[in-house]
C-alpha positions in Angstrom: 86.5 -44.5 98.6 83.8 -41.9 100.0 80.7 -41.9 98.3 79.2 -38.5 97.2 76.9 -38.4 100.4 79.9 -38.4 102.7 81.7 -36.0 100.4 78.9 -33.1 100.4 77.5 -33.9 104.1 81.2 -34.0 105.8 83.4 -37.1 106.8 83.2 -40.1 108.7 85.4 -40.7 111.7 86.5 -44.2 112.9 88.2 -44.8 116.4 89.9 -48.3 116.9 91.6 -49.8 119.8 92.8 -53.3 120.2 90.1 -53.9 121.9 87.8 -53.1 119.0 85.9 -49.9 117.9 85.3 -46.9 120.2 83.5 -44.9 117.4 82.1 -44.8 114.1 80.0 -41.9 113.0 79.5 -40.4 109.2 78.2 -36.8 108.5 80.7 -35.2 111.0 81.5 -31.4 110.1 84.7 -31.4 112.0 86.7 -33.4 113.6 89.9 -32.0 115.7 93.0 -34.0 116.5 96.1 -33.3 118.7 99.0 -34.6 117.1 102.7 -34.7 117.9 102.9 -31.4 115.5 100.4 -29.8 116.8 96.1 -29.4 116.6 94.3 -29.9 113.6 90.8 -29.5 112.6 90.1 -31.8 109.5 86.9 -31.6 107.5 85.6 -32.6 104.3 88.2 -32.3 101.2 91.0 -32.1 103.8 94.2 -33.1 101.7 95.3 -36.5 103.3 97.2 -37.4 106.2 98.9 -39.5 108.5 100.2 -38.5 112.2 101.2 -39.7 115.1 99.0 -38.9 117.9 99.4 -37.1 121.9 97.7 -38.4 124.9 94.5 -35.9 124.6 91.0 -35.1 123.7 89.8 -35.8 120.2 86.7 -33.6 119.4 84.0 -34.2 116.8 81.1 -31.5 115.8 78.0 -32.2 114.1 75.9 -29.1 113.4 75.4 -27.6 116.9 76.4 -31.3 118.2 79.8 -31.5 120.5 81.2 -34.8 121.3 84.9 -35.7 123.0 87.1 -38.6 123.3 89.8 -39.4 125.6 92.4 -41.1 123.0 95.6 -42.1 124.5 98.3 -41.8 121.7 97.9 -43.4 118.2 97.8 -42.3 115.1 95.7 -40.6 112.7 95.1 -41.2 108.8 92.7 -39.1 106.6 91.8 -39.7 103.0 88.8 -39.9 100.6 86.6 -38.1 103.3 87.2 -41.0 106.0 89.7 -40.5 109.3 90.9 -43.2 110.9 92.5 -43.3 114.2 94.1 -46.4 115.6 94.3 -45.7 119.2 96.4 -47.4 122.4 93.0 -46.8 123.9 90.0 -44.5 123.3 86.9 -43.4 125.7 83.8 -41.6 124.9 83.0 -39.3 127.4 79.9 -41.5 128.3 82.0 -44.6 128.8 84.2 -43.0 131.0 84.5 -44.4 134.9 85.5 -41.3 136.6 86.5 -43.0 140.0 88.7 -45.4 138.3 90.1 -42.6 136.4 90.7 -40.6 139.6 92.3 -43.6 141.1 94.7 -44.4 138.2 96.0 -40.7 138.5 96.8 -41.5 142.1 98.4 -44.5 141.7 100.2 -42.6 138.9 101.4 -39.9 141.6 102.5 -42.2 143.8 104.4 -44.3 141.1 106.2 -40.6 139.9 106.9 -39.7 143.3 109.1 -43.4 143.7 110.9 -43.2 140.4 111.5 -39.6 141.3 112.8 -40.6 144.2 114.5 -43.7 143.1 116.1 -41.5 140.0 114.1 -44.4 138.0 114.0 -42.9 134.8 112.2 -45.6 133.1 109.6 -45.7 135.4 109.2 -42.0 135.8 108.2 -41.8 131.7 105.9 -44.6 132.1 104.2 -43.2 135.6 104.2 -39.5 133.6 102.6 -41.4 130.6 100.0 -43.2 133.1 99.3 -39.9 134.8 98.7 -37.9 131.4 96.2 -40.9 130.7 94.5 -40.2 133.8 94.2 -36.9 133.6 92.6 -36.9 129.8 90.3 -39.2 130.8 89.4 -37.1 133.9 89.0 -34.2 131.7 87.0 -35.8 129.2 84.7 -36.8 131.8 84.1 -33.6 133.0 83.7 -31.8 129.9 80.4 -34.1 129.7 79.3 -33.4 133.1 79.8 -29.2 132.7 82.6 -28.8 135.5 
């Protein structure tokens, strides 16, 4: 259960991957998921919830503070002041290799270019999956740098 600090002086967020935590902050004003349904901003007192997670940025403010993550699918559960997201994978923008990014979206073009060709339509979801991973991560990046 949140303790009365975290209640008054906004809500801690937790990103885990199975490859161990990507993020753990408390005092966050805001944090701002994209879910299967939709965005949704969640702050302090938000009434709980649980949802399944897109390939995208996750967002957290502090004061004037900005931060973004490139989470790739998961899900989201918020109660008692405290969201947890259990990701496939999670990047801070900091963390981020842009070159190896940049390459994984080519080898994802190439690999949705065969399956299209190939009418493979098992390997065109996963290549369109590996792309859309490539690309948030990309975008993350950049949102760091300022292009």
């Amino acid at each position: 259960m949140a303790d009365e600090t975290t209640a008054t002086h906004g809500i801690q967020v937790q990103i885990v991957t199975p490859a161990g935590d990507v993020y753990n902050e408390s005092g966050i004003d805001i944090a701002i998921v994209n879910t299967q349904g939709g965005q949704i901003g969640i702050m302090a007192k938000h009434v709980p919830i649980l949802a399944a997670l897109t390939i995208d940025e996750l967002i957290v403010k502090r004061g004037d503070d900005k931060e973004s993550l490139a989470v790739n699918g998961g899900i989201a559960e918020f109660s008692n002041n405290i969201l947890t997201v259990i990701a496939d994978s999670a990047e801070t923008s900091d963390t981020i290799d842009v070159s190896r990014a940049e390459s994984a979206k080519e080898r994802a073009e190439a690999r949705l270019a065969h399956a299209q060709d190939d009418n493979n339509d098992e390997e065109l979801k996963r290549a369109r999956i590996a792309l859309m991973r490539a690309v948030n991560r990309i975008h993350v990046a950049a949102l760091k740098s300022g292009r």
